[in-house]
C-alpha positions in Angstrom: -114.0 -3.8 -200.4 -117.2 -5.8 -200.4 -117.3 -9.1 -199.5 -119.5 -11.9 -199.1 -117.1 -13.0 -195.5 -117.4 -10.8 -192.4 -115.1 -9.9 -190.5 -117.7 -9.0 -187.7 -118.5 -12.9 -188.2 -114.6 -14.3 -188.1 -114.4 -12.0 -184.7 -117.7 -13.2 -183.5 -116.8 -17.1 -184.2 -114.0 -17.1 -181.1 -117.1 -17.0 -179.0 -119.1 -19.5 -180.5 -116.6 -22.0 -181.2 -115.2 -24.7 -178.4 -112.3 -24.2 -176.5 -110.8 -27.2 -177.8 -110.5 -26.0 -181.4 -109.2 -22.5 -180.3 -105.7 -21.1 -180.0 -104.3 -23.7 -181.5 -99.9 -24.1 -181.2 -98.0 -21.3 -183.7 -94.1 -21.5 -183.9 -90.9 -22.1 -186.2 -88.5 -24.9 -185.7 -85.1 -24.5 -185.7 -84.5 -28.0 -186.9 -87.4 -27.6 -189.8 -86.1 -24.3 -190.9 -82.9 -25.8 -191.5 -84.1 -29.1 -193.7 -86.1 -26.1 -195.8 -83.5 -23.6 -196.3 -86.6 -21.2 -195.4 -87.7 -19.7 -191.9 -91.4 -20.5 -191.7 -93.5 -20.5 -188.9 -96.2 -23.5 -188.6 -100.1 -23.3 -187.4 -100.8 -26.6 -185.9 -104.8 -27.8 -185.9 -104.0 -31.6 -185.9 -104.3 -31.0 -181.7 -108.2 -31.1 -181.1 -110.6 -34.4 -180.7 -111.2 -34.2 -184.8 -107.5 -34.0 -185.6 -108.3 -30.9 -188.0 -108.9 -27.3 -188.3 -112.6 -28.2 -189.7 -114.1 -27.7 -186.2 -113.6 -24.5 -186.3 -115.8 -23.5 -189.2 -118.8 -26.5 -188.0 -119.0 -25.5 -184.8 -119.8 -21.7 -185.6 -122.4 -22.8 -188.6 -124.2 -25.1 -186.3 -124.0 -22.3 -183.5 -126.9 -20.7 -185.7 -129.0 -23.3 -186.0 -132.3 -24.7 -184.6 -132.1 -28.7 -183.0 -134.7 -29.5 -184.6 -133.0 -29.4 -188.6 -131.8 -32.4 -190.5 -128.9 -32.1 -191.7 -127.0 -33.7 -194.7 -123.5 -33.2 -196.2 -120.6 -34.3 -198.6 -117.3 -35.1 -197.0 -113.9 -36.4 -197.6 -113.7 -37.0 -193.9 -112.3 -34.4 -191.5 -115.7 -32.0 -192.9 -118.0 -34.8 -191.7 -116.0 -35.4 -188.6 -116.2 -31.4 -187.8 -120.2 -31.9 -188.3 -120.7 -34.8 -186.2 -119.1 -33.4 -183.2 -120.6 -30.0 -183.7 -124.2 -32.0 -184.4 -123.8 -34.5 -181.5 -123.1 -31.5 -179.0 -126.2 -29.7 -180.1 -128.8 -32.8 -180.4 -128.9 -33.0 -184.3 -129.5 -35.7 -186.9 -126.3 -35.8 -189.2 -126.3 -38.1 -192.8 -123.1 -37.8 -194.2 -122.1 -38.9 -197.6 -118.7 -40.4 -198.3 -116.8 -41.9 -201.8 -116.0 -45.6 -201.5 -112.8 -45.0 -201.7 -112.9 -42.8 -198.4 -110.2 -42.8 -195.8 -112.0 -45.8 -193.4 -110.5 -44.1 -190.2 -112.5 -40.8 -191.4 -115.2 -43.3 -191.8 -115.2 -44.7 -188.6 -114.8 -41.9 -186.6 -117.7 -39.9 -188.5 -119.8 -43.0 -187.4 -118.4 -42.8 -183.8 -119.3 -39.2 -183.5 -123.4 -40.4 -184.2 -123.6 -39.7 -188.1 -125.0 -41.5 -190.4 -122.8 -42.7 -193.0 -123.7 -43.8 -196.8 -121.3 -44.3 -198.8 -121.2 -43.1 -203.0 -119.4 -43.2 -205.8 -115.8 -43.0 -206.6 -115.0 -39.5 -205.3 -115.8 -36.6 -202.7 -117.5 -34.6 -205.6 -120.0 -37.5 -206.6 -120.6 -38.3 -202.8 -121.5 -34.2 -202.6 -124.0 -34.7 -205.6 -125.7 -37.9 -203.9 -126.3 -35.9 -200.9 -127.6 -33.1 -203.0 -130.6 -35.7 -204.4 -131.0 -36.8 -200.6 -131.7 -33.9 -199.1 -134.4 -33.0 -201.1 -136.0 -36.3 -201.0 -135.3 -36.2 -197.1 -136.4 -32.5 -196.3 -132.8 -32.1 -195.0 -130.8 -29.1 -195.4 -127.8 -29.8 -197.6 -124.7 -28.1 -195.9 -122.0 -27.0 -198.4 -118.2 -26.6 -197.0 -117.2 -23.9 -199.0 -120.5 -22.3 -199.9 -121.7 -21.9 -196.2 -120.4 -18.3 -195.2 -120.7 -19.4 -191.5 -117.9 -22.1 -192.4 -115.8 -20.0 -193.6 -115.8 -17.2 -191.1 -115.0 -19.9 -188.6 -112.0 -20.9 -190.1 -111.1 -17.4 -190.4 -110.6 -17.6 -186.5 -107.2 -19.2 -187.8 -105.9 -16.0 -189.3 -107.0 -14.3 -186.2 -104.9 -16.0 -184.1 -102.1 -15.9 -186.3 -101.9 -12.1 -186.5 -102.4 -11.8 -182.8 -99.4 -13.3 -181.9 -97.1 -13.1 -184.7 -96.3 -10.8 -188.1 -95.0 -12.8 -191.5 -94.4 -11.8 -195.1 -96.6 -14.2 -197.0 -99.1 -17.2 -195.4 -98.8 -20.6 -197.6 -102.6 -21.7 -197.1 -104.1 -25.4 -198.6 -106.7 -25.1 -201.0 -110.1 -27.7 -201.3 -113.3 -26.4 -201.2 -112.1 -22.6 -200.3 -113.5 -22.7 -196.7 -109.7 -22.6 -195.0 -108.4 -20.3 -197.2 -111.3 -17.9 -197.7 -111.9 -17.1 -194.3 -108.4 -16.6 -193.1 -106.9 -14.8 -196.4 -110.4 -12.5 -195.5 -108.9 -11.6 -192.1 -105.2 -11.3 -193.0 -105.7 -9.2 -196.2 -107.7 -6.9 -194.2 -105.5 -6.7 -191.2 -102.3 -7.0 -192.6 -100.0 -6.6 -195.7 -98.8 -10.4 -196.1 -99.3 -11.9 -199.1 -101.5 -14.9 -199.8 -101.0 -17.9 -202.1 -103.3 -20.4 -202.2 -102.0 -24.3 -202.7 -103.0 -27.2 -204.2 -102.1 -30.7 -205.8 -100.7 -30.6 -209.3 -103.3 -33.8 -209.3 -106.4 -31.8 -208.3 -105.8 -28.1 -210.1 -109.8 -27.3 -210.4 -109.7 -24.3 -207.9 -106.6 -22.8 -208.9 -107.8 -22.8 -212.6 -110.7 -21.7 -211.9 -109.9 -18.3 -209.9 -107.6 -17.8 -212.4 -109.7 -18.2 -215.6 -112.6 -16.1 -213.3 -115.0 -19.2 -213.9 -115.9 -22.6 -213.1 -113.5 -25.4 -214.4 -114.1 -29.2 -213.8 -112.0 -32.1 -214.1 -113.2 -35.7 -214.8 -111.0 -37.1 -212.1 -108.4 -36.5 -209.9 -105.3 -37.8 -209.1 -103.6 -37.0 -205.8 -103.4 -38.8 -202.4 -104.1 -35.4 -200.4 -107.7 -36.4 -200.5 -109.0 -33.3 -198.3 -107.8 -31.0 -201.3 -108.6 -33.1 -203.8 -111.8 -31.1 -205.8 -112.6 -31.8 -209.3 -115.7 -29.1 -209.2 -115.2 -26.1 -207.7 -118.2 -24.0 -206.1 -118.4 -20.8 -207.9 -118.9 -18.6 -204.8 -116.2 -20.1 -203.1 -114.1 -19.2 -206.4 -115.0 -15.0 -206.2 -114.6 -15.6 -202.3 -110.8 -15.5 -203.5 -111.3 -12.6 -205.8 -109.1 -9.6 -204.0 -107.9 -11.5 -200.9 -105.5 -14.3 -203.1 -102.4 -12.8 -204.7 -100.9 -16.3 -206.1 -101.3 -19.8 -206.5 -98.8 -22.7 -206.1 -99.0 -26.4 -207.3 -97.7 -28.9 -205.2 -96.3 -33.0 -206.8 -97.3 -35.8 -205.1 -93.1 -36.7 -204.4 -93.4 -33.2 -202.2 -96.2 -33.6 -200.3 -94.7 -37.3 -199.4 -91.2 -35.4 -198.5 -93.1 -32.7 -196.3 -95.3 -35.4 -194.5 -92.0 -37.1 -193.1 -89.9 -33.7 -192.3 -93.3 -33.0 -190.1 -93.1 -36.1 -188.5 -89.0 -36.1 -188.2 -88.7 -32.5 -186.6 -91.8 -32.0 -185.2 -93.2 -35.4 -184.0 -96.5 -34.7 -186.1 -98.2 -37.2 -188.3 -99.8 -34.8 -191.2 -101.9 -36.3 -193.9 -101.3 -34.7 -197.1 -103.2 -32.2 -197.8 -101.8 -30.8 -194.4 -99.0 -30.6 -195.4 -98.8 -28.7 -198.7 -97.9 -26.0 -197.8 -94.4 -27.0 -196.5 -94.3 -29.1 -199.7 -94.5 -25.5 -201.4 -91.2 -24.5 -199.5 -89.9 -27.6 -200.6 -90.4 -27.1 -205.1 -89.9 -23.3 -204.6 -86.7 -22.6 -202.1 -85.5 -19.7 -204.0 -89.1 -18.0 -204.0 -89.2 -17.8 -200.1 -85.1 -16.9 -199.5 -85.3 -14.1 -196.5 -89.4 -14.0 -196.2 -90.9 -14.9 -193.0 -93.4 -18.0 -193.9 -96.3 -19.1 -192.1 -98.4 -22.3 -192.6 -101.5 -24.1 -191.9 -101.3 -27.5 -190.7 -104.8 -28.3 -191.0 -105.5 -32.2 -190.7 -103.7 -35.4 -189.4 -106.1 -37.9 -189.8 -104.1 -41.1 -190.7 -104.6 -44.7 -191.0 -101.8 -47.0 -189.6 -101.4 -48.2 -193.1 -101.0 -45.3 -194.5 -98.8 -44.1 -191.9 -96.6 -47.1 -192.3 -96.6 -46.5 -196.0 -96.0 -42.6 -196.0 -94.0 -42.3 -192.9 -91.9 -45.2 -192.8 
């Protein structure tokens, strides 16, 4: 079938992108398989200088650019992270626009990495509009995670890797902006038969609804602490994106995603912030669904502030 991600692209990204985000850990735990009743194997991109799989995708978009473009995006944190380091390798001015409410270690790192950081209204989505105005005030090219096919195809590097070394029924796969899932249900669906279900918070259902309903469907607000996930306005081209490469959606509570966060740091030693961990949350509200399927996961961001590691971890 058609589609607007290439696989030529998602092949062509493991030569673009840094070591450091490639070929990332890929097993099952004995000890996690047996607190989830289900045998799943886990993709771990918490293990790179940005703590998430969002290098991946930044690094190959910025690949194809000139130094001399001034950049501008929206970001929860880990996306502004990914475009810092990928900006700060290649010599380019990065502004970055951030909700107040913002996870301050995202912040601060983003800042450490050379960005620039302003800081907008109450959520990711209004901090994305903001930057809209700016660049065109600014002359600055506005840089959509999600929309960008470049992004995408990076993270599709992800499914990639998991085929190459392993084969699984159906792939549990977090769902924000569409960039993670996109590019690696684009690689899997067209190099294998496993099934793909998309996740997201009960607390932040836009992009589910949306690919469902086959259009655009915004919330007023949000209401989930996996903040990387958390989208109340979905991009219509990363909604078709999913059209043909997505057999299901899942919702995840908030109660889950706070039980999966700790079995990932009890049995694996990994400190997960939430929207990393949805997918085992999945495995958690639907046991019976999963009973003799191989599972595989994306554990695609740890970033973590002590107090929220104290509050969440215990």
């Amino acid at each position: 079938m058609n589609h607007r991600l290439s696989l030529e692209s998602i092949e062509r990204a493991m030569q673009t992108i840094p070591s450091e985000f490639l070929h990332s850990p890929q097993y099952e735990s004995e000890a996690l398989n047996a607190a989830l009743g289900s045998r799943v194997m886990v993709k771990i991109e918490t293990l790179n200088p940005i703590r998430s799989f969002k290098g991946r995708g930044a690094s190959h978009f910025v690949a194809s650019l000139e130094p001399s473009v001034k950049l501008v995006c929206g970001s929860a944190g880990n996306f502004g992270q990914a475009m810092a380091y990928a900006c700060r390798a290649k010599g380019m001015d990065l502004t970055v626009f951030a909700s107040l409410n913002a996870n301050p270690l995202k912040l601060e790192r983003m800042k450490a990495l050379g960005a620039t950081v302003i800081l907008h209204g109450q959520d990711f989505d209004a901090a994305k509009l903001e930057a809209k105005h700016w660049a065109v005030q600014n002359n600055a090219r506005m840089v959509e995670d999600g929309l960008e096919p470049l992004i995408s195809e990076g993270a599709g590097t992800i499914g990639l890797e998991l085929l190459t070394q392993h084969s699984f029924d159906q792939i549990l796969i977090p769902l924000g902006n569409g960039a993670l899932l996109n590019g690696v249900a684009r690689y899997i669906k067209a190099n294998s038969s496993a099934k793909v279900l998309a996740v997201c918070a009960a607390g932040a259902p836009s992009m589910l609804e949306s690919w469902r309903a086959g259009r655009v469907i915004r919330h007023e607000s949000i209401h989930t602490i996996a903040d990387g996930i958390g989208v109340r306005e979905p991009i219509l081209e990363a909604v078709q994106d999913m059209n043909g490469i997505v057999d299901d959606g899942l919702l995840v509570t908030e109660n889950s995603i706070l039980e999966a966060m700790k079995l990932l740091h009890q049995h694996l030693g990994l400190v997960v912030e939430p929207s990393g961990a949805v997918g085992i949350a999945v495995l958690l509200e639907h046991q019976g669904r999963f009973t003799g399927s191989r599972v595989a996961t994306i554990i695609c961001g740890g970033n973590l502030t002590l107090e929220q590691m104290k509050g969440w971890l215990g």
